[in-house]
VEXDREN-2710 file (C-alpha; in Angstrom, 1 decimal):
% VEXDREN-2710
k/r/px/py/pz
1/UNK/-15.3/48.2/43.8
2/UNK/-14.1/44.7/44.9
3/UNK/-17.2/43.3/42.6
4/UNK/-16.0/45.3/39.7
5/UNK/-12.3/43.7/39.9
6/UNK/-13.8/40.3/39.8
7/UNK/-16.0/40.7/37.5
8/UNK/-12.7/42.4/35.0
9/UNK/-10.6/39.0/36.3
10/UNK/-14.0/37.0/35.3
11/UNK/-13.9/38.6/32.1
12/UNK/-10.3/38.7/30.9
13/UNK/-10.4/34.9/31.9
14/UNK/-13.3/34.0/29.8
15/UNK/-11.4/35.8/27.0
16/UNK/-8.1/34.2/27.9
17/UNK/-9.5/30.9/27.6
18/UNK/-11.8/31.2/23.6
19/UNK/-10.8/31.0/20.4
20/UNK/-9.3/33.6/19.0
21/UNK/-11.2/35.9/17.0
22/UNK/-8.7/37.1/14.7
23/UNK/-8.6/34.0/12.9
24/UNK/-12.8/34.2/12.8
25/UNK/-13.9/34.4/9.0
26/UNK/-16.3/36.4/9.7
27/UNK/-17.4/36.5/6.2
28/UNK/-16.5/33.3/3.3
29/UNK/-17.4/34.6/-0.2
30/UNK/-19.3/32.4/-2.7
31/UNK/-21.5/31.0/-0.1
32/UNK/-25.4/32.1/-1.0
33/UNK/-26.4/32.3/2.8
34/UNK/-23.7/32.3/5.6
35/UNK/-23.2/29.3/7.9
36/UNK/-24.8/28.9/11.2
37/UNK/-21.9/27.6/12.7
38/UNK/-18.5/29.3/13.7
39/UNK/-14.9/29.0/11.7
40/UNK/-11.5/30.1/11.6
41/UNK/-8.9/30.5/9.4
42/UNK/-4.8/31.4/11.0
43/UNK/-1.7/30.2/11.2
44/UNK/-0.3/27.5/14.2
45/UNK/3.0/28.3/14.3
46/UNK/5.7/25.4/15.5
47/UNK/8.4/27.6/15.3
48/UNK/10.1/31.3/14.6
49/UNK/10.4/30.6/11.1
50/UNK/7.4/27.5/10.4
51/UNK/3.9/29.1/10.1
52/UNK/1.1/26.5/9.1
53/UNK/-1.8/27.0/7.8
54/UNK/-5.6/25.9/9.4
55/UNK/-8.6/25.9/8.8
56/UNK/-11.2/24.9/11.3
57/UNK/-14.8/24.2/11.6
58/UNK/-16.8/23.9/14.6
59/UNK/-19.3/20.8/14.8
60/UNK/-22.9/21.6/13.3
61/UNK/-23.9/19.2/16.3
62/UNK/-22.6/19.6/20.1
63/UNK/-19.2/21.4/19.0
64/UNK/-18.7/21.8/23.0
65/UNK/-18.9/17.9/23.1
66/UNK/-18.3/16.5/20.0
67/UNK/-15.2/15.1/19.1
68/UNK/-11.8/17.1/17.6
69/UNK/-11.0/15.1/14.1
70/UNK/-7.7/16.5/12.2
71/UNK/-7.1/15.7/8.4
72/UNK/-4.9/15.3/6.7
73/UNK/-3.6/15.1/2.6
74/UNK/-1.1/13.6/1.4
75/UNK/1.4/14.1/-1.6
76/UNK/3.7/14.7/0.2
77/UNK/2.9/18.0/-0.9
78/UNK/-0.7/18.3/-1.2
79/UNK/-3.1/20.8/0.5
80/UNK/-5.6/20.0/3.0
81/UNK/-8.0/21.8/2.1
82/UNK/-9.0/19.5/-0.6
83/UNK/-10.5/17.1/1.8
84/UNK/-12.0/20.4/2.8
85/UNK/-13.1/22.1/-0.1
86/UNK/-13.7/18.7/-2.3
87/UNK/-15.0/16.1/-0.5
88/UNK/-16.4/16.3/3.1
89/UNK/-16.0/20.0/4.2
90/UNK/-19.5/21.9/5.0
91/UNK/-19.5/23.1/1.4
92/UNK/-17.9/22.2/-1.5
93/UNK/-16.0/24.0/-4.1
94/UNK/-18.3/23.9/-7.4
95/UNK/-16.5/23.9/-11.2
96/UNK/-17.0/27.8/-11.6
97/UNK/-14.3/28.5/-8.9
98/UNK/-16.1/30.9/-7.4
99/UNK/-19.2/29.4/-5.9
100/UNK/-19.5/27.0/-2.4
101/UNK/-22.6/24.4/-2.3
102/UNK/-23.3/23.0/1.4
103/UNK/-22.4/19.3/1.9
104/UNK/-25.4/17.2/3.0
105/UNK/-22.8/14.6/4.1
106/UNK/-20.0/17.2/5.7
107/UNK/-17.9/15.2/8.8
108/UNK/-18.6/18.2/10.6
109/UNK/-22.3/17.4/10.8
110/UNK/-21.1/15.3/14.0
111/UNK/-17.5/16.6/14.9
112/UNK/-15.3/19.8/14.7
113/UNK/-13.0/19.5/12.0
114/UNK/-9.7/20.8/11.5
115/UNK/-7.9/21.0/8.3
116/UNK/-4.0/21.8/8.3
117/UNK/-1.9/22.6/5.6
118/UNK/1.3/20.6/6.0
119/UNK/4.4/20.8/5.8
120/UNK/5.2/24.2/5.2
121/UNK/5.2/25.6/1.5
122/UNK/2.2/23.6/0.8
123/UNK/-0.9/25.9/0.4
124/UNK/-0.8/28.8/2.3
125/UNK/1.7/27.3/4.9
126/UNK/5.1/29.0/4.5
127/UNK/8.5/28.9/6.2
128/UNK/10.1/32.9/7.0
129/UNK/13.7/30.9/5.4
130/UNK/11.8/29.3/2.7
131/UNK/13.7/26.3/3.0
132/UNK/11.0/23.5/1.9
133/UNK/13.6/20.5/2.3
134/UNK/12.0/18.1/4.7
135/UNK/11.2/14.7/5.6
136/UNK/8.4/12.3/7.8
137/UNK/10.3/12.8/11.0
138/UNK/10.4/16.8/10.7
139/UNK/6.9/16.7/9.6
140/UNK/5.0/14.1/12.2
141/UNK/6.9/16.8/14.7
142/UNK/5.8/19.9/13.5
143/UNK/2.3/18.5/13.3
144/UNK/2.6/17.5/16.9
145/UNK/3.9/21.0/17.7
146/UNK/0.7/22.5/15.7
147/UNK/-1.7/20.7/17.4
148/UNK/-0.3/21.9/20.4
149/UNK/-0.9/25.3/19.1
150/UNK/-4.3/25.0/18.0
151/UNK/-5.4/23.5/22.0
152/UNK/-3.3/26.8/23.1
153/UNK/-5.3/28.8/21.1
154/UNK/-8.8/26.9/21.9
155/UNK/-8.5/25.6/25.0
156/UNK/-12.2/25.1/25.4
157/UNK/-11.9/22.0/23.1
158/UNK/-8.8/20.2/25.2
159/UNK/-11.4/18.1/27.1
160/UNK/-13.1/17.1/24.1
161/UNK/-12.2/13.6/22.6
162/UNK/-9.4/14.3/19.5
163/UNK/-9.1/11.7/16.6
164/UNK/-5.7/11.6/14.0
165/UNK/-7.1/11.3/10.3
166/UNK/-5.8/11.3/6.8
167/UNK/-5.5/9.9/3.4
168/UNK/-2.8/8.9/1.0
169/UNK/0.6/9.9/1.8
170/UNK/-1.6/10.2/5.3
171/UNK/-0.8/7.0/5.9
172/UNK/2.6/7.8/7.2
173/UNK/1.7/11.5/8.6
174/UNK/-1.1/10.1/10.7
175/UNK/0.7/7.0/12.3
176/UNK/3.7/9.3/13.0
177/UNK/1.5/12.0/14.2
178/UNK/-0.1/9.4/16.3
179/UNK/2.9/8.3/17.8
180/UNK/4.1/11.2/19.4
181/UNK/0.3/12.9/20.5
182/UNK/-0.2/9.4/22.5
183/UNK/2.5/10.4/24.9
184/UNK/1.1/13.9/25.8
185/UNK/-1.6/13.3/28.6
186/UNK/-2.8/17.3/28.1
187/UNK/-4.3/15.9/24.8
188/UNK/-7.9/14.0/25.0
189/UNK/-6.5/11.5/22.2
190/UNK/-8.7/8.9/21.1
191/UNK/-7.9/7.2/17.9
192/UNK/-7.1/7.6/14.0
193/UNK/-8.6/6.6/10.8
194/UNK/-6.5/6.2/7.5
195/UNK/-8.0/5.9/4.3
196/UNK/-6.2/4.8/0.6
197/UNK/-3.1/5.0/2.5
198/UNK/0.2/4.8/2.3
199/UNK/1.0/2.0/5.1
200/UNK/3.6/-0.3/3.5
201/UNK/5.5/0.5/0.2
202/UNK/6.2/-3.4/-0.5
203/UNK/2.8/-4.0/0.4
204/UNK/1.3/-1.4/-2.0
205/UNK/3.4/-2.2/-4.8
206/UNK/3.1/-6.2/-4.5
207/UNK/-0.4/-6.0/-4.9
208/UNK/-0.8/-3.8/-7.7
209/UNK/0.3/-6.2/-9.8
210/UNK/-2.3/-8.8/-8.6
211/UNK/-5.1/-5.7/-8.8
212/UNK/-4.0/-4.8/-12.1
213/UNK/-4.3/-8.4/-13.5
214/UNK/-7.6/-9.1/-11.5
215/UNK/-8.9/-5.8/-12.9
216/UNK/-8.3/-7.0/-17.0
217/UNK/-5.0/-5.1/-17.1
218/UNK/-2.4/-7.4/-18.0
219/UNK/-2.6/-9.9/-20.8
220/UNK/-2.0/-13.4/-19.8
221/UNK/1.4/-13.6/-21.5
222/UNK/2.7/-11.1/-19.1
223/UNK/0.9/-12.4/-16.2
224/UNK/2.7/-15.9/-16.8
225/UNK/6.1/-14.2/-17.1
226/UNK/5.5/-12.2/-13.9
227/UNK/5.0/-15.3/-12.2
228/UNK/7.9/-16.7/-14.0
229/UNK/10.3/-14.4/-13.4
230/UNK/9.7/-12.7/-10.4
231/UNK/7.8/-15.7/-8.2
232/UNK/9.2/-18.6/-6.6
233/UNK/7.2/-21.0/-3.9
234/UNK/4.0/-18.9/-4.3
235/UNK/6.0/-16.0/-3.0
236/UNK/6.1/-12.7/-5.7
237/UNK/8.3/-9.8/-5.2
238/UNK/7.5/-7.4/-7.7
239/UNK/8.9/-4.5/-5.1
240/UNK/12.8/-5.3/-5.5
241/UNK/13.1/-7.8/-7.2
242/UNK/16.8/-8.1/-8.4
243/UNK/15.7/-10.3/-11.3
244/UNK/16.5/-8.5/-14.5
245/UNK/13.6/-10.5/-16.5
246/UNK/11.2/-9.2/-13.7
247/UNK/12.2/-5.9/-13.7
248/UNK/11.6/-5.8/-17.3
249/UNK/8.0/-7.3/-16.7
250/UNK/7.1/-4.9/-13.6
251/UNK/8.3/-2.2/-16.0
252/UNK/5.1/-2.9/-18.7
253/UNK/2.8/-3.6/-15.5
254/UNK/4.1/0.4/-14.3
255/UNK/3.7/1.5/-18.2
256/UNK/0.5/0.0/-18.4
257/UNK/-1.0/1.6/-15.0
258/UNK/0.7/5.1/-14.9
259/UNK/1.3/6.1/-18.4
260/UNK/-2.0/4.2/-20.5
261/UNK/-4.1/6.8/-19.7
262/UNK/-6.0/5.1/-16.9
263/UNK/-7.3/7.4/-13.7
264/UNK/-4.7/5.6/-11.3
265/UNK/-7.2/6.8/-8.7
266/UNK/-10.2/5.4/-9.6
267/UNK/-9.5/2.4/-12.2
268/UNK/-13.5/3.0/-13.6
269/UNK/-13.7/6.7/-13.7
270/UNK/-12.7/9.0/-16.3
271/UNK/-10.2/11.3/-16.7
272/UNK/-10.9/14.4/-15.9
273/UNK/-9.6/17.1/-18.9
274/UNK/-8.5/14.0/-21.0
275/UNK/-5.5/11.7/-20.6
276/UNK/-2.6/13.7/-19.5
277/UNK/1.0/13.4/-20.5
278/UNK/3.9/13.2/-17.3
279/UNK/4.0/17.1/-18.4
280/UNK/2.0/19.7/-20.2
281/UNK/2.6/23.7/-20.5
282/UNK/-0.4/25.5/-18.8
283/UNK/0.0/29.0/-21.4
284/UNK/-2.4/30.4/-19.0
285/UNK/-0.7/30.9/-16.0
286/UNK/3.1/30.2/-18.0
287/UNK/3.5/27.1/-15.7
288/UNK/5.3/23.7/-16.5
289/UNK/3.0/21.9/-15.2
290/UNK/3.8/17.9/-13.4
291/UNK/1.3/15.0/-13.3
292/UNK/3.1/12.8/-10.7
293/UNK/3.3/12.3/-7.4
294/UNK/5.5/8.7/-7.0
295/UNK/3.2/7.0/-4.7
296/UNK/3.4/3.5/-6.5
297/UNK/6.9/1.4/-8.1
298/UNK/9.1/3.4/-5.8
299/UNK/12.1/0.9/-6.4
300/UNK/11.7/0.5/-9.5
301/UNK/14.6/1.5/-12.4
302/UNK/12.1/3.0/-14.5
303/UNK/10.6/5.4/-11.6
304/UNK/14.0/6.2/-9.8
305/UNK/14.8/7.8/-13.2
306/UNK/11.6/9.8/-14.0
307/UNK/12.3/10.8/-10.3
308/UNK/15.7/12.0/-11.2
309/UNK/14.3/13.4/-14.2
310/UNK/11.5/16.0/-12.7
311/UNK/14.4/16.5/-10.1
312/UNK/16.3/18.0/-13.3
313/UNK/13.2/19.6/-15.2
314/UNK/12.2/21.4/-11.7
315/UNK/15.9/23.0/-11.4
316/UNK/16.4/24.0/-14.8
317/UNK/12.1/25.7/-14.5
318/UNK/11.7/27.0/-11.3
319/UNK/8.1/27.5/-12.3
320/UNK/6.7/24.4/-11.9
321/UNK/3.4/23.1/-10.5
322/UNK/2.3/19.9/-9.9
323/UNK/-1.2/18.4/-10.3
324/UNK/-2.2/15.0/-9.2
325/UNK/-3.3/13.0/-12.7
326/UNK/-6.9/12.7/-13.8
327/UNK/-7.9/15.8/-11.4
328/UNK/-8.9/19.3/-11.9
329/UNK/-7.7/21.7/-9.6
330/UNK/-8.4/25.0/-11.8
331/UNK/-11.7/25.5/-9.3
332/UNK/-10.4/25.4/-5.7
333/UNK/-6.7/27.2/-7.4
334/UNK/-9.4/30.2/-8.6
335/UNK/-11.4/29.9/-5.6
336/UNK/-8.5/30.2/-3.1
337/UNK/-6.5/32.5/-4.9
338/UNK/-9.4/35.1/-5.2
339/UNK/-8.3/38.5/-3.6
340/UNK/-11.8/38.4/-1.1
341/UNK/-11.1/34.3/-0.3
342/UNK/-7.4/35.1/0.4
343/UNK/-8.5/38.2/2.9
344/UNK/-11.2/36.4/4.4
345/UNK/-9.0/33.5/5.5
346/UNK/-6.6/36.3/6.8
347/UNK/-3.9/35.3/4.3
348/UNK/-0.7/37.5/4.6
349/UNK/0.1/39.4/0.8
350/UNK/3.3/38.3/0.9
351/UNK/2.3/34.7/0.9
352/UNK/2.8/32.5/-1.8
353/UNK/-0.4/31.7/-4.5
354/UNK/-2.4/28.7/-3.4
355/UNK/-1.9/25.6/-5.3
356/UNK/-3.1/21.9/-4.7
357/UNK/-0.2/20.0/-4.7
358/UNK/3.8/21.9/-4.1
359/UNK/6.3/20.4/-6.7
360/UNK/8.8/22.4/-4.3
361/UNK/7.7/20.7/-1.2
362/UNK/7.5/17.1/-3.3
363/UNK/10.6/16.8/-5.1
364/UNK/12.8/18.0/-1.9
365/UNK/10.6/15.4/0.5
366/UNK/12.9/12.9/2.0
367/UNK/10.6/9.4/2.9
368/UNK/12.2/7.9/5.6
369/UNK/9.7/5.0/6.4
370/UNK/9.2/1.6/4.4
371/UNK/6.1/0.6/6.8
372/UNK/4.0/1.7/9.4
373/UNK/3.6/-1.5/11.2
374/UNK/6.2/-0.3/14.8
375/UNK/3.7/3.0/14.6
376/UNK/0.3/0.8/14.7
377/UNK/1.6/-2.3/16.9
378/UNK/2.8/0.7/19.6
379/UNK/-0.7/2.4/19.2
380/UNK/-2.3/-1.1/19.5
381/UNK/-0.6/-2.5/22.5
382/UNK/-2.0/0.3/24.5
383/UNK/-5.6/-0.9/24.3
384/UNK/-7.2/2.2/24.4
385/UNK/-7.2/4.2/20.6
386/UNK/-9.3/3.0/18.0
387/UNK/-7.9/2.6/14.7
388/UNK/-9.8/2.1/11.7
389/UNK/-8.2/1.9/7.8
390/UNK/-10.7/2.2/4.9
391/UNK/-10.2/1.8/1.7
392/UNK/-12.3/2.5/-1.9
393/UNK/-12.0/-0.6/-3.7
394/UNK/-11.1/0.5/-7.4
395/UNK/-8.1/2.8/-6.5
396/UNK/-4.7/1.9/-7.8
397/UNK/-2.1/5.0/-6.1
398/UNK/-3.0/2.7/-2.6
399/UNK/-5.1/-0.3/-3.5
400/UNK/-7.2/-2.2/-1.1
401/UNK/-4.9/-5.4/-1.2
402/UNK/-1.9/-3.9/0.1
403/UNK/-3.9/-2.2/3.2
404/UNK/-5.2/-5.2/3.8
405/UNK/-2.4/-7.5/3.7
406/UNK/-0.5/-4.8/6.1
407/UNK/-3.4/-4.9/8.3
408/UNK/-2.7/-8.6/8.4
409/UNK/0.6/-8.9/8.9
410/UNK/-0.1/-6.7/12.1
411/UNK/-1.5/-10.4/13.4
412/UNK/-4.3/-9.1/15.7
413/UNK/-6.5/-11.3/17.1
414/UNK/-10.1/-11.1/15.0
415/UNK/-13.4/-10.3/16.5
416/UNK/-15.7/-10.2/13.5
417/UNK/-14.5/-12.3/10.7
418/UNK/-14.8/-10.4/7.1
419/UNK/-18.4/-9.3/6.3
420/UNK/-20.5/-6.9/4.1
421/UNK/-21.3/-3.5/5.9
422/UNK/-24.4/-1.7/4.8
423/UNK/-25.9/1.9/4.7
424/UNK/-28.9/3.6/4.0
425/UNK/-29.5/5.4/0.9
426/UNK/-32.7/6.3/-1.4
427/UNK/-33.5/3.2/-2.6
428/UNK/-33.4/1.4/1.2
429/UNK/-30.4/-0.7/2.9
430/UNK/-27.1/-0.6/0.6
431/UNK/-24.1/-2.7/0.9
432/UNK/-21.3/-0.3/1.5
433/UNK/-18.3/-2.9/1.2
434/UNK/-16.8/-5.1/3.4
435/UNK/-15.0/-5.1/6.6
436/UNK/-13.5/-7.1/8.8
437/UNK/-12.7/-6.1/12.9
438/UNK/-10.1/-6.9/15.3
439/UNK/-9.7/-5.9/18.8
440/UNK/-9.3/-1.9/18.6
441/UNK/-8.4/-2.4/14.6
442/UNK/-11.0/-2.2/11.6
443/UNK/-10.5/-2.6/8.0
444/UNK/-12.8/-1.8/5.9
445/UNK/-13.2/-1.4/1.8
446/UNK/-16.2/1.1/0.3
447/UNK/-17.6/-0.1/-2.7
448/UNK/-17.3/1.6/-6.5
449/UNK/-14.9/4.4/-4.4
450/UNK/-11.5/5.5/-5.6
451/UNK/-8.7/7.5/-3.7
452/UNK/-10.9/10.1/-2.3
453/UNK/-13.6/7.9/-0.9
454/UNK/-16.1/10.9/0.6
455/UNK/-16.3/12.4/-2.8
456/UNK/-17.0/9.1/-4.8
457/UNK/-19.4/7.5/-2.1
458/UNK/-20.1/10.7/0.0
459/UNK/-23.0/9.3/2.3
460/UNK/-21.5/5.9/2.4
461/UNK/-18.2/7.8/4.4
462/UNK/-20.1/10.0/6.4
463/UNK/-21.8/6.4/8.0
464/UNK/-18.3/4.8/8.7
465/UNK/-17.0/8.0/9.8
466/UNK/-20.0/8.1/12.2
467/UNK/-19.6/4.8/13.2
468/UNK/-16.3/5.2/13.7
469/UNK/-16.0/8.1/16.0
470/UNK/-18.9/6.8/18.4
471/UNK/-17.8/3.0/18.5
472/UNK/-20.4/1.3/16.9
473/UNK/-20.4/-1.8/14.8
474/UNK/-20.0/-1.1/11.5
END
């Protein structure tokens, strides 16, 4: 009898302490065979009212040893799940909407990967109030309070090494994040990566310029009155400069980057569906539909009032959705909003339809940071968290430039002087771009990549990711 009792306290422990399988897709249409590893698809929820959305997949190595990574999107406003479902999830949406092919190159060939829809009313994330007025402060703590959640509800992974990573508008959420998970000794935490981010708005905008000139964009005539205008001592400020003449000139430079037509996030790829106009009318699904998402010119006159004007077109027509330009979200929007997907992910009825990017969540999204540099020079002074920031080299929404002169200005002491990196592809030893390393700190470009490196340069990532997470030299 006193066997049997310890083997029901054995038991209920064992139980007590696993994932839970209620959130186990037991079943993920669209997928010709089934994977061989285990996932889960719930809700971490920070609060009575916030409920955000996860999806995680276990390692396809050692997922009891291998590391915990989080992602990230950005936006603000913009699902997760793309970096899932688009470029290095286990499979990958495919342009019928409805089928999944496995990714050769998926990050969790070597670690367990959890995606989380943030902040709430983007995806399937949702708030009981619906009140989707936020900002980087609320957000970095919710995040915090969901990864909480998701160790509570896996405990078997709070040994395991965990790792901060994001893109975009990730460059704030993961330094922020970052932050405030380094101060909680119950969490394994190990480092973060940041890719095309957002790390310094002066930074990002400053450099355009130069990589719009560099890149063929600008005629000379305007690149002499830039200099002219908005450049004294070798010093430019195309940010906030209070230079009427310059403002003029950064005004054709914004025209000629954002509204020409050009694939802001990849400068040499095409546009996907043809160049867009800042709004179309989707008769389909009787949607006004946005192509903006304000990540470059921030100060500027002319982008403070197409800000105040979507503000406007988004009261007056509630029903509005907004797509990133140049991308096609039609497939992972009919993929994610099939009846079976939505079950198997044990999405609630009453929540709202999937979309890539939330107009609601973006337009009421209060940006409280100009840099990121207090965020890495605390995470650096500790000496122990690696930090890497990667960058495709032909993306304009968060060129290379502007990571790199943040990175700079964060004066670290430099271990490995700028050099070419190089993977292995078909045809032998590829270079994969450049990096340069300080103590604890990498930056690193990928070459031909846009904004979403692992879908331009897929096995190129997967090697710095690797490289990355078990600290070798890249």
């Amino acid at each position: 009898m006193v066997s049997l009792v310890i083997l029901i306290l054995v038991a209920q422990a064992f139980v007590a302490e696993s994932a839970p399988a209620e959130d186990e897709i037991a079943y993920l249409p669209g997928l010709v065979k089934q994977p061989n590893f285990r996932q889960y698809s719930g809700y971490l929820n920070t609060s009575k009212n916030i409920h955000l959305h996860y999806w995680f997949v276990e390692s396809q190595g050692y997922p009891e040893r291998d590391p915990v990574v989080l992602w990230l999107n950005g936006g603000p406003g913009c699902s997760s799940l793309d970096g899932l479902l688009n470029e290095h999830g286990p499979f990958l949406i495919q342009p019928d909407g409805k089928t999944l092919q496995y990714n050769p190159y998926s990050w969790n060939m070597i670690a367990n990967m959890l995606y989380l829809e943030s902040p709430a009313g983007v995806g399937f994330s949702y708030d009981d109030n619906q009140e989707y007025r936020t900002n980087d402060t609320e957000v970095s703590f919710n995040n915090f309070l969901a990864v909480k959640e998701f160790f509570r509800l896996f405990p078997e992974y709070t040994k395991n090494e965990f790792y901060i990573t994001g893109e975009s508008y990730g460059g704030i959420y993961v330094p922020t994040l970052a932050e405030r998970v380094m101060t909680d000794w119950q969490i394994n935490f190990k480092g973060m990566a940041v890719g095309n981010g957002l790390s310094s708005w002066e930074y990002n905008d400053n450099s355009l310029v130069y990589f719009a000139y560099y890149h063929g964009l600008l005629k000379s005539s305007l690149w002499s009155d830039l200099q002219k205008f908005c450049c004294s001592e070798e010093n430019c400020n195309f940010y906030n400069n209070k230079d009427e003449n310059c403002n003029s000139k950064v005004k054709e430079v914004m025209h000629i980057v954002w509204n020409s037509g050009l694939n802001i996030y990849n400068l040499y790829a095409d546009c996907i569906g043809g160049v867009p106009g800042k709004t179309r009318f989707d008769k389909n699904q009787k949607q006004l539909v946005i192509h903006d998402l304000g990540t470059i010119f921030s100060k500027n006159e002319m982008s403070l009032l197409w800000k105040k004007n979507l503000q406007d077109v988004y009261q007056s027509h509630r029903n509005v959705r907004m797509d990133p330009p140049c991308i096609n979200t039609t497939a992972c929007s009919n993929y994610l909003n099939n009846p079976k997907v939505r079950i198997a992910l044990h999405i609630p009825p009453f929540v709202q339809k999937w979309e890539m990017c939330s107009a609601t969540v973006n337009l009421n999204y209060q940006k409280l940071y100009s840099d990121m540099k207090d965020q890495y020079l605390k995470l650096l002074a500790a000496r122990q968290y690696q930090i890497l920031v990667y960058n495709g080299d032909v993306d304009m929404a968060c060129n290379f430039m502007g990571d790199e002169w943040f990175v700079n200005s964060l004066q670290q002491k430099v271990k490995v002087n700028r050099r070419a990196w190089v993977y292995q592809d078909e045809n032998g030893d590829q270079v994969g771009g450049f990096v340069k390393e300080f103590d604890n700190l990498a930056f690193l470009t990928i070459k031909g990549a846009g904004h979403m490196v692992p879908s331009d340069k897929p096995k190129a990532a997967f090697t710095f990711f690797s490289r990355f997470l078990f600290k070798e030299p890249y």
